[in-house]
Structure formats: structure tokens, C-alpha cells
N, C-alpha and C positions, 0 to 999 in steps of 0.2 A: 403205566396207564396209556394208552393208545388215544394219539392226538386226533381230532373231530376234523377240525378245519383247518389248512393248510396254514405252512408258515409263514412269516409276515418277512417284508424287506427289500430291497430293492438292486440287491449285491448281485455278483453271478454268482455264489455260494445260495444265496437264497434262494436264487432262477433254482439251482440245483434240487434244493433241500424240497422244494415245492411238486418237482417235476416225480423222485423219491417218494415221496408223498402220495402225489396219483399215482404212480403206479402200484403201491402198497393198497391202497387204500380200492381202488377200481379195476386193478389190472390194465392200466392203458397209458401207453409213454407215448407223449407229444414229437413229433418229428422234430430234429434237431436243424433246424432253416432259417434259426435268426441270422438279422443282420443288424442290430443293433444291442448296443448293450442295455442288461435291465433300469438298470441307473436312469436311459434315458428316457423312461417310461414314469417318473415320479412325478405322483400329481395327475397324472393320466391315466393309469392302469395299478390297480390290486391283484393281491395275489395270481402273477402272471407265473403261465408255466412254459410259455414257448411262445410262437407264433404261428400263426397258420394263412399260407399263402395262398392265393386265387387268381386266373385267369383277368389280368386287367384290360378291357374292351375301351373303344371309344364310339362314338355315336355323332356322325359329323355330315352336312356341314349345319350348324344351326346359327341363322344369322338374326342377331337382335336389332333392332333399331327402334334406344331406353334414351330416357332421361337420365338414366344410371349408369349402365350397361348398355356400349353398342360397340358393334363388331361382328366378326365371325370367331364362333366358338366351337371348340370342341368336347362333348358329353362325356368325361370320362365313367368306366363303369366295371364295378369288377362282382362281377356273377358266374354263374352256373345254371344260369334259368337261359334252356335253349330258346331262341327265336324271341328272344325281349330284345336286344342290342339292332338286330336288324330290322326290325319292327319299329324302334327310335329313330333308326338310320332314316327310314321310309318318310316318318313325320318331318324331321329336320331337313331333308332334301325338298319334299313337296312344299314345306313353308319359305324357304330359301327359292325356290323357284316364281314361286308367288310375291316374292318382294321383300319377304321377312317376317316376323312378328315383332309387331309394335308393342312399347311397354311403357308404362307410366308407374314408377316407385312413390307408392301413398302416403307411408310412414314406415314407421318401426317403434314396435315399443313393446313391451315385457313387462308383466305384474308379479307382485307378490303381496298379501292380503292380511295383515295380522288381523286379528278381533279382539278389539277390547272389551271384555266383562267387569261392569258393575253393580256395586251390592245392590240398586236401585236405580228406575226408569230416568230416575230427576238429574240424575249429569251427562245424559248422552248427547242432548244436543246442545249443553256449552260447549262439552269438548269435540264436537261436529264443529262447533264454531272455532274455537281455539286450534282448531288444524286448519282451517282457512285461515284466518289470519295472520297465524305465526309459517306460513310454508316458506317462505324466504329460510327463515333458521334451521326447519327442517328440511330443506333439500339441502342447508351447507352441512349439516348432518351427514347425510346419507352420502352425499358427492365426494367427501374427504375421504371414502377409502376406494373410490377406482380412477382410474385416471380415462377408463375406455365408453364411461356413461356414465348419466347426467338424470338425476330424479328430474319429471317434467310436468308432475300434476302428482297431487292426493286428492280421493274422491272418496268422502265419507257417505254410506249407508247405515244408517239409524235404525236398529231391529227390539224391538222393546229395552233390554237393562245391555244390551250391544250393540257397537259399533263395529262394521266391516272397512277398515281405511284400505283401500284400492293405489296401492304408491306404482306409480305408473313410470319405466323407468324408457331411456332410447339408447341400446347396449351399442348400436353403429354396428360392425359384424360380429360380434362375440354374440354366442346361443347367449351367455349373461344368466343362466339360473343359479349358478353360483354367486354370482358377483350380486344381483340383486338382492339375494337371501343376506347376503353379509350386510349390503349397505342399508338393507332394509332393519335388520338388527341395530344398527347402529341407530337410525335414525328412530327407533322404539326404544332405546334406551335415555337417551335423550331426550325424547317428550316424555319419559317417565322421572326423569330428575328436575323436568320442569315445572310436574303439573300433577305429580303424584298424591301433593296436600290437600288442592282443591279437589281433584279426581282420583280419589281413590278405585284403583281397577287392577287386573292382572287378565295380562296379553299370553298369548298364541303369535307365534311367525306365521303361520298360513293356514286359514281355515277351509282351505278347497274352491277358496271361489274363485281363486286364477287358473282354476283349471291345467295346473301342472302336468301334463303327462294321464290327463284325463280326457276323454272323448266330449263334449260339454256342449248345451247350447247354447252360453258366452262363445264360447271356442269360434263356434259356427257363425254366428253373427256379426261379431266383434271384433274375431282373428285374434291372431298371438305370433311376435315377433313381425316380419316382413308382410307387409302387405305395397301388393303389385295386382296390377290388373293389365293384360294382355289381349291382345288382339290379330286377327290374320284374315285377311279376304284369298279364298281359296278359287281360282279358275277352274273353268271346268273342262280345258285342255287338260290343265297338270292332274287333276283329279283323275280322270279316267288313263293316262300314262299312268302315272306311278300306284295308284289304289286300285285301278281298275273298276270304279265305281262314278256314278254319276251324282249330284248334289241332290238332287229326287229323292233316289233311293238313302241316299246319307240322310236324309232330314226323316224320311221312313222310317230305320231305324231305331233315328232315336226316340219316335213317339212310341215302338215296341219298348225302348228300355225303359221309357218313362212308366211304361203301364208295369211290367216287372218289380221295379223301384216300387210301386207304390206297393204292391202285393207284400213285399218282402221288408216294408218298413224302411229301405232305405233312404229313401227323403225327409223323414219325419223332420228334420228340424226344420227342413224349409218350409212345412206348415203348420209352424208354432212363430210367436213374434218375441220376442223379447221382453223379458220385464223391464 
């Protein structure tokens, strides 16, 4: 019987058996150009059949001056889209010219949203309540399986025989949708050995309100992950050197693209408010 999907594993036998595989299956073999072994892809990468190299660019000089981050840095960039790297170069020379762009790091934080359902309206706001009170227990929950972030809030919403608990975590630099999911588990398993008798219910890990990997008006408002707010006063020496434009025409512009944007539904979330 002729196998569907590729075979599983992390060997160079496996790199093999995979690469066998597509070519059987698609007519198409992956250029032979690794440099590293499959092995050290575990955890990182499924069903790998090669790799595939690209043109690594940088985009320089881009100078920060954060509360975070400062210095002079380099854009690394590896594409195939002509005239994007020198187009970066442009912006990070004429803000470097200008003094820099300033930055202030706001937060950092990362959701993940289980819902609990029950048989009836009448236990949803004790157990609204019974998450504020017990959150000491429940973040040492959730905290005991990463060592890289730290539960920092539960925010419960109350929706008739539902609750949406909003576990709000701060991953430091890890993207963290893994690690959240786990310790968000953990810390749902836990309030279910606690409070299962008085509240009887059955959870969901994420009901979509964190907006994972979704376009969202949470998203838009609220942010997900880093939040930074940036800044750059532009001379109108450098501007017409390096962009060849004056601040006039730049502010021109953008009220054309504000009227496009609106034509085109681009802006919508910025006039809608938040619930």
C-alpha cells in the first residue's frame, strides 16, 4: 500500500527515507546543501527533507536609543524580493542621520484562554471569584513547568453558563505559544482537582479569544507579545538628501493613503473600540 505522508524521524536515514519519499511521490528531490545534521532539528522541524538556502542581506546602519535596546545595529535579511534591503538601508541611514529612533519597551505578555462550561448560569461567577482569589496557587501551577516565564494575571469573563479565564503570561524573549499552552494546562488541571465538587464544568485549552495566529480586534488594540512604541524626528535636510522628498509632500501622501485605506477597509479596526 503506497504511504500518504512522509516518514517520520529525525536520523539521516530518515532525512533519506523522506527525501525517497518526495521524490516518489511528486517527482521533485531537494538540493543536497545541508549543513547540519537532521538530529539537530528535533523539536524544531517535522518531516524535514533538506534544506533550502537563500541570499542572507543586511540592512544597516539602524541606530536605537531604548530603554531596552541601544546601540547601532545591523538588519539582518535573507530574501529574494529585489529593492526591499536597499529600501531598509534608506530608512535606517536617514533615521541614523537624524539622531536615531527612540524607543520605549511597554511590556510583554502572551495569552492563552481556556473556557470553562457549565451545566448552569449559577456557578460562574463564584468560580470568577474563586480565580481571583486562589491566583497565588494558580500561577505556582502554571510557573512550575518553564523556567523562561511567569503567569502575571487571570482575567476572568463571565458569558452566560461560561467563563473565558484570559491567563496572561510575560515569556521575556521566547515567542512562548508553546510554553504557555503547557503551563496553561497545567494550571487547568489544577483548578480542576480543586474545585471540580463545588464546580462542576469541562474546559477547552483556547477558545480563540487570544487571538493565536488570528488577524483580531483584541490583537489590534491590546497587542500580543512585545509592545514598544518608537519614535524619530526627521530633518528636512536628510529628507530631501536621502528620499529626495520634502516633509509637505510626505505628510501629502499619507492623507492619499489614508483615503485608499479607508476605501479598501484597511483601517477598520481603528474605527471600531474595543469591548
Amino acid at each position: 500500500m503506497k504511504k500518504r505522508t512522509p516518514p517520520r524521524g529525525y536520523t539521516a536515514q530518515a532525512l533519506a527515507n523522506r527525501r525517497s519519499w518526495l521524490e516518489r511521490s511528486v517527482g521533485f528531490t531537494p538540493p543536497e546543501n545541508s549543513i547540519d545534521s537532521g538530529e539537530d532539528f528535533q523539536g524544531l522541524a517535522e518531516n524535514q527533507t533538506g534544506y533550502l538556502s537563500l541570499p542572507l542581506s543586511v540592512a544597516a546602519p539602524l541606530v536605537i536609543n531604548g530603554d531596552y535596546a541601544s546601540g547601532n545595529f545591523c538588519v539582518t535579511l535573507s530574501t529574494l524580493e529585489g529593492t526591499l534591503v536597499m529600501s531598509m538601508t534608506r530608512g535606517c541611514l536617514l533615521t541614523s542621520r537624524c539622531g536615531g529612533i527612540q524607543t520605549q519597551h511597554l511590556r510583554q505578555e502572551i495569552t492563552r484562554c481556556p473556557i470553562f462550561t457549565f451545566p448552569d448560569a449559577r456557578h460562574c461567577r463564584s468560580f470568577a471569584d474563586w480565580l481571583t482569589e486562589n491566583f497565588r496557587r494558580v500561577k505556582a501551577a502554571a510557573d512550575l513547568t518553564t523556567s523562561h516565564g511567569k503567569l502575571l494575571r487571570v482575567e476572568s469573563r463571565v458569558i452566560h453558563d461560561r467563563v473565558i479565564a484570559e491567563f496572561v503570561f510575560c515569556m521575556d524573549n521566547a515567542a512562548g505559544q508553546n510554553m504557555t499552552t503547557i503551563a496553561t494546562e497545567h494550571a487547568c488541571r489544577f483548578i480542576e482537582q480543586q474545585v471540580t465538587e463545588r464546580f462542576p464544568f469541562r474546559y477547552l485549552l483556547e477558545c480563540n479569544y487570544a487571538c493565536d495566529k488570528n488577524a483580531g480586534l483584541r490583537t489590534a488594540t491590546r497587542g500580543r507579545g512585545h509592545a514598544v512604541i518608537a519614535s524619530c524626528e526627521l530633518s528636512p535636510k536628510w529628507l530631501r538628501r536621502i528620499l529626495r522628498v520634502t516633509a509637505e509632500e510626505m505628510v501629502s501622501c499619507f492623507s492619499e493613503f489614508q483615503l485608499g485605506s479607508q476605501l479598501a477597509g484597511v483601517d477598520r479596526f481603528s474605527r471600531q473600540q474595543a469591548p
